[in-house]
N, C-alpha and C positions, 0 to 999 in steps of 0.2 A: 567269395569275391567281395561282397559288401559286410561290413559289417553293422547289424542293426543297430545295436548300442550307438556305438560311433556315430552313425546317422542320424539318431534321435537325440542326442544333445545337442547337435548342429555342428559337427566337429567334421569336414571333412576329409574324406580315409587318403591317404597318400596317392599320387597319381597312379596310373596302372603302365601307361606309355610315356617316357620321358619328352615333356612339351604339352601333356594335354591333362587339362585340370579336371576332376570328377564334378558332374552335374552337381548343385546344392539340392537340398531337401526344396519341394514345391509347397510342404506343407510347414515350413516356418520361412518368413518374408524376411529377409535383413531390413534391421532398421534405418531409418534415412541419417543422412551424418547430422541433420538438424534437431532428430529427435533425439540422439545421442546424448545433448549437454542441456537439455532442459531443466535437467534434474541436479546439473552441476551446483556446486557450492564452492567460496573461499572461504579460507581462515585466516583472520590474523593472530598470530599466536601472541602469548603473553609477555615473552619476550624483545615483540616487537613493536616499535615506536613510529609511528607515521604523521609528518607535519605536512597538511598540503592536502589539495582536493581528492578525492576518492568516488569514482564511478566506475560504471559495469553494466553487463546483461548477465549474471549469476547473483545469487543469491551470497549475502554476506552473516561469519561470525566474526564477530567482533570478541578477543578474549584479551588483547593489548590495548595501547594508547594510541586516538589520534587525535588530531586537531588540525582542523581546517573544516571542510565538508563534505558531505555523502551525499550522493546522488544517484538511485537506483530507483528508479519509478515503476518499474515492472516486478520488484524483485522483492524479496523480505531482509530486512536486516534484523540480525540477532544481537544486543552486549549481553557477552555473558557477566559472569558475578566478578571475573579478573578484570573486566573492560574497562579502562578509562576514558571516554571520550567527551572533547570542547569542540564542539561543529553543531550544525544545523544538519538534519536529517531528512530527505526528502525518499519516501518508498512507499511500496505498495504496503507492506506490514511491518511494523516496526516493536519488536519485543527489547523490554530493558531487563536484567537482573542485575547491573551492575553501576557505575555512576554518568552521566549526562550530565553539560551542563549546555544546555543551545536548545534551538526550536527543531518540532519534532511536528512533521505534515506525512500521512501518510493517506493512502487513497483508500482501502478499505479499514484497517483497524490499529491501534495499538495498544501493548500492553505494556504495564508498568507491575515489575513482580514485585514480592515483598521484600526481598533482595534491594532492592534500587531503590539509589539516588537519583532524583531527578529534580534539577532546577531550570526551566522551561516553560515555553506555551506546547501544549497540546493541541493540532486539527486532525481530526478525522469522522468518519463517521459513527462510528465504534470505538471506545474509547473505555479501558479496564485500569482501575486501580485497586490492588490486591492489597488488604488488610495488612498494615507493617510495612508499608514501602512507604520512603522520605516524599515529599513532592511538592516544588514552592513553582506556583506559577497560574495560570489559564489553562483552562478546558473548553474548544469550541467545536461542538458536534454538530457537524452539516450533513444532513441527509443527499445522496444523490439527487434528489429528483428537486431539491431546491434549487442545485446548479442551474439545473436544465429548463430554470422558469426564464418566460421571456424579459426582456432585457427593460421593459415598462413595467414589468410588474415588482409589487412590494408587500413583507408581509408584515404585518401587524402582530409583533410579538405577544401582547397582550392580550390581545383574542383568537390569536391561531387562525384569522381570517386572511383573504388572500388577496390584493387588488392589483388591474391594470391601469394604466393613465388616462384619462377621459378625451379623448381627444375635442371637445369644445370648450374648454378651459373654463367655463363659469357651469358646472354641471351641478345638479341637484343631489342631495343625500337621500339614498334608497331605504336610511333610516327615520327618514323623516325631523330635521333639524329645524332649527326653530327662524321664522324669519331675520331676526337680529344677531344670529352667528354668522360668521360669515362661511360662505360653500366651500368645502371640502377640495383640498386638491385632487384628491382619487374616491372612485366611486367601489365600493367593493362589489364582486362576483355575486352574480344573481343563481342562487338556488335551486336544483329543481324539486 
């Protein structure tokens, strides 16, 4: 009556009474229609020419020409080695093998292969330049948890130290300055 095969790929066996569907397997779950396109991806083929903005919730290759901008903040975008693209780039991951010419923000990392052209600024946190890739521009690597400082605080690039704003405006230096400088507008973070 059943057949197991059939059953164990999830393939269910044709009805047995005309109108009534056979039970599905209990031991594999259909997935939800939302987990279905997580994994989705576009392509724009090499063929093809795009002027004009460009967003999404999938993930993008890039192996043609666009110009305007991209905007997928959740997503990774790919140029491959055919890619020509003139836009500004905003994405979760952004890999180049091919040419860029625009600003490139992405929220965790990007790569620049040795394939690529790129003339641009670079933000992200991570941030790869592979030996033999072209690159005229800025690198600014912001660590998350810099975002995440309070909106009075500041850092001191040159000592990696960290300060908030004093709230009595003529505060003293916890370095000990000298009476004839005048006081510091931020007091740096006390140690333990």
């Amino acid at each position: 009556m059943w057949n197991k095969r059939d059953e164990e790929l999830g393939r269910p066996m044709p009805p047995q009474q005309p109108g009534a569907a056979p039970p599905l397997p209990a031991s594999q779950p259909q997935p939800a229609v939302s987990d279905r396109y997580e994994t989705s991806s576009a392509a724009i083929g090499s063929s093809i020419k795009i002027v004009g903005d460009v967003s999404g919730d999938e993930d993008l290759t890039i192996l043609g020409k666009i110009e305007g901008k991209i905007l997928l903040p959740k997503h990774s975008v790919t140029i491959g080695q055919t890619g020509r693209v003139k836009a500004d780039i905003q994405a979760k991951f952004v890999s180049v093998a091919g040419e860029v010419h625009g600003n490139l923000v992405a929220a965790e990392q990007i790569v620049i292969r040795k394939t690529a052209t790129m003339l641009g600024n670079l933000t992200a946190p991570r941030v790869g330049l592979e030996d033999g890739c072209r690159f005229r521009g800025s690198v600014e690597m912001e660590a998350p948890a810099e975002k995440a400082r309070p909106a009075g605080a500041t850092v001191d690039r040159s000592s990696g130290t960290s300060s908030t704003s004093s709230g009595s405006g003529a505060g003293s230096s916890a370095a000990g300055s000298s009476p004839a400088a005048p006081a510091p507008k931020h007091e740096p973070l006390a140690r333990p």
